[in-house]
N, C-alpha and C positions, 0 to 999 in steps of 0.2 A: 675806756674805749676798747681798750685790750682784750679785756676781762670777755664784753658780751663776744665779737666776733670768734674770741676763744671757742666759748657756749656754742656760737652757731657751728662754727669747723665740725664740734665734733657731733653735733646733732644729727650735720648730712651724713658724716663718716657711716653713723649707727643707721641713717635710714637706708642707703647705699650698700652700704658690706651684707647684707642680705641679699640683695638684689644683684651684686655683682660676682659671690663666690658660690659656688654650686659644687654639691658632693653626688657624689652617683656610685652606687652600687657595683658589683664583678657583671651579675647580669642584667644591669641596664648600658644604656648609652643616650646621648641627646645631641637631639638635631637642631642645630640654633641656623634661626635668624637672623640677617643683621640688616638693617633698615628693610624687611621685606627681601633680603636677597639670600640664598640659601648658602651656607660654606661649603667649603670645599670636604672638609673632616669631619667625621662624627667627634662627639667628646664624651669623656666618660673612656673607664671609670676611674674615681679618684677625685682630687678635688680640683676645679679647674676657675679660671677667670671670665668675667662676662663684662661686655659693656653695658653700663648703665642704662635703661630708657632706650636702647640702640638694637639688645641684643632680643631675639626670643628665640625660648630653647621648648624642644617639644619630647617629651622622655620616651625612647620606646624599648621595652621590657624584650631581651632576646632570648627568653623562657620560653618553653614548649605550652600551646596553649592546649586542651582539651574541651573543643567544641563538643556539645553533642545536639546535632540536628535534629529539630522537632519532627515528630512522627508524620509522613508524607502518605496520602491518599495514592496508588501505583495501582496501575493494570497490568498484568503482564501481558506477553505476548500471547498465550492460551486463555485471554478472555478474562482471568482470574482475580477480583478488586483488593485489596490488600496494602492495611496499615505497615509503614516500615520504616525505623529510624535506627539512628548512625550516628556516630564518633567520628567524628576526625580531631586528629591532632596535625600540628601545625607552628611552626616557630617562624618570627622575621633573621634574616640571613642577609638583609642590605636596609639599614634604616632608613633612608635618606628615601629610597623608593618609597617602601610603605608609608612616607608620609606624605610624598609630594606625588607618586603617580597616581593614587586613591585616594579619592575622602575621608573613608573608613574602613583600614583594611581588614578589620573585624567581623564587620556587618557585609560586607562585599564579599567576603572568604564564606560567610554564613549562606549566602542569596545564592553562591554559586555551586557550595553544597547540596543543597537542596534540590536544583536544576540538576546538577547533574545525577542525584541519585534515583529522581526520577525516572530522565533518560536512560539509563544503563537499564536498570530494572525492569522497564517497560519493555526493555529485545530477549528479556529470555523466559522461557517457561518457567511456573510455579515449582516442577521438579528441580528444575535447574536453580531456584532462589534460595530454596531448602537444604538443597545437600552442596554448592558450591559459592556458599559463603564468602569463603577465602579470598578464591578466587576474584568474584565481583569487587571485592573489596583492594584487591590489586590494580584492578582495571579503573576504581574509581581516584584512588590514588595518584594512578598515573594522568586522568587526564584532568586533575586538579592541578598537579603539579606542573603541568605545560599552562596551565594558564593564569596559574597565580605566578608564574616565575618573573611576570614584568614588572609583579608590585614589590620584590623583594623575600616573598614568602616559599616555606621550604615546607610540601606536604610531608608529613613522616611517615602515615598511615593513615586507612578507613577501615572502620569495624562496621560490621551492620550487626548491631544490637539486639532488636527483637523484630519479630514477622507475626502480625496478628492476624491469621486466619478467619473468615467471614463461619458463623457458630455452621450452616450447615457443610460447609469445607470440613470444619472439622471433624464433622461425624461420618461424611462420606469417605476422609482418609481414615479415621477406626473403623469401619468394616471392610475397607480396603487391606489394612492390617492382620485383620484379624483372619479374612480368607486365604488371605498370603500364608499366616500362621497353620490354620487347618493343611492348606494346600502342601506344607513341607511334613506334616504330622501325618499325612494318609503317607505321603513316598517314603518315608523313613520306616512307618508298619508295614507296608509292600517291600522293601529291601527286606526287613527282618522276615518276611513273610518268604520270603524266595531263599534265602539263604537257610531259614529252617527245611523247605522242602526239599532242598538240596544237600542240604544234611540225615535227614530220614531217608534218601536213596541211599544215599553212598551204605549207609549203614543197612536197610535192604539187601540191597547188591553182597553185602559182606555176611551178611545170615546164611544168603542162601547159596554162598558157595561153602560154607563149610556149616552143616546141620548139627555139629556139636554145638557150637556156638549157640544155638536155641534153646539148648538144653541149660546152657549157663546163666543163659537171662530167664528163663521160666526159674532157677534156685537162687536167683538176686529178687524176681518179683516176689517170692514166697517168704526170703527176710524181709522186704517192706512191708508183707501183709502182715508176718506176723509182728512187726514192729510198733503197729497201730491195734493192739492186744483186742483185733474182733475175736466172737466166741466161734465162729463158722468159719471156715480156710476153704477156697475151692480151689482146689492145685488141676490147670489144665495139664494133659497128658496127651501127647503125640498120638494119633491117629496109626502110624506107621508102627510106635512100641507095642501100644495094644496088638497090633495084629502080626507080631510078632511072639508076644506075649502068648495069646491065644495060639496061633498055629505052634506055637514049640508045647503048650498043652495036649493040644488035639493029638500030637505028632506020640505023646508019651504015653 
């Protein structure tokens, strides 16, 4: 008679000590039940005690999650239509909420990403989506973080990943680009252009107060010519020598 209720003791033991000892990881914790009534305490981690049949525990991972939100159809403020999707990351920071204020704080965190990257996106211009990134992504941050803060969740960041421009967008900002480019390549030839012409004065200006000086560049021009071994050399000669030349002839 001993013998079976022996057997039974420890048949429940073995189907029970499953049921009643629970291990949990550094980053989980679990939010138990107990007839339907929520406890006071998270549990976790380590190994802990559960009532049998009594207790139900629900694991929730206090890891950083990295959402990234499907690509959203956006208008901007300038008319502009435009695919755009986003990162957020996101950790729970009060378990007990994320399980009892929300359904699903995953899918709920997901639905309201999306709403809000709409929103945001839709008050600023296309130039403004392109080059202040960052920024928007601060903004959406913060008002993710104000309204997931009731379910327990702790926005970390929002990234906006990629901006798919409609194909003729794109070819309107390449020749926007490109005229931009011209437009800096004429004023940089117009600097040079003015700074050379301002350099041929000055150097002008310095010939013609001292007429030696021309003499010296007429016997620099004559090493270059003959440097380039033409067979014919035409050496210009001052107007003024000649007829100095000649009048001290005539004169002898």
């Amino acid at each position: 008679m001993g013998t079976p209720l022996l057997i039974f003791g420890i048949a429940v033991i073995i189907i029970l000590l499953p049921m009643s000892v629970k291990v949990l990881p550094q980053y989980e914790r679990g939010v138990v039940f107990r007839l339907g009534r929520l406890q006071d305490k998270d549990y976790g981690p380590g190994i802990f005690l559960l009532v049998p049949f009594a207790d139900k525990m629900v694991r929730v991972s206090l890891r950083t999650i990295v959402h990234d939100v499907p690509p959203q159809d956006v208008i901007t403020r300038d008319n502009v239509s435009v695919k755009v999707n986003a990162v957020v990351y996101f950790r729970v920071f009060e378990p007990q909420k994320a399980i009892v204020e929300v359904e699903n704080f995953h899918y709920a965190t997901s639905q309201l990403a999306q709403t809000t990257l709409r929103a945001v996106l839709g008050g600023v211009d296309l130039d403004q989506l392109l080059s202040e990134r960052e920024q928007l992504g601060h903004k959406m941050q913060e008002i993710l973080d104000r309204q997931t803060d009731p379910w327990g969740i702790k926005i970390s960041a929002v990234e906006l990943k990629h901006v798919d421009l409609p194909e003729e967008m794109r070819r309107a900002m390449a020749r926007q680009a490109e005229a931009e480019r011209e437009k800096r390549a004429k004023i940089i030839h117009a600097q040079g252009e003015l700074k050379s012409a301002a350099g041929l004065l000055e150097a002008a200006q310095t010939l013609a107060e001292n007429p030696l000086t021309i003499q010296l560049r007429y016997l620099q021009t004559l090493g270059d010519i003959a440097a380039e071994q033409n067979s014919t050399i035409v050496f210009p000669v001052p107007v003024d020598l000649l007829g100095k030349l000649f009048g001290r002839n005539g004169s002898s």
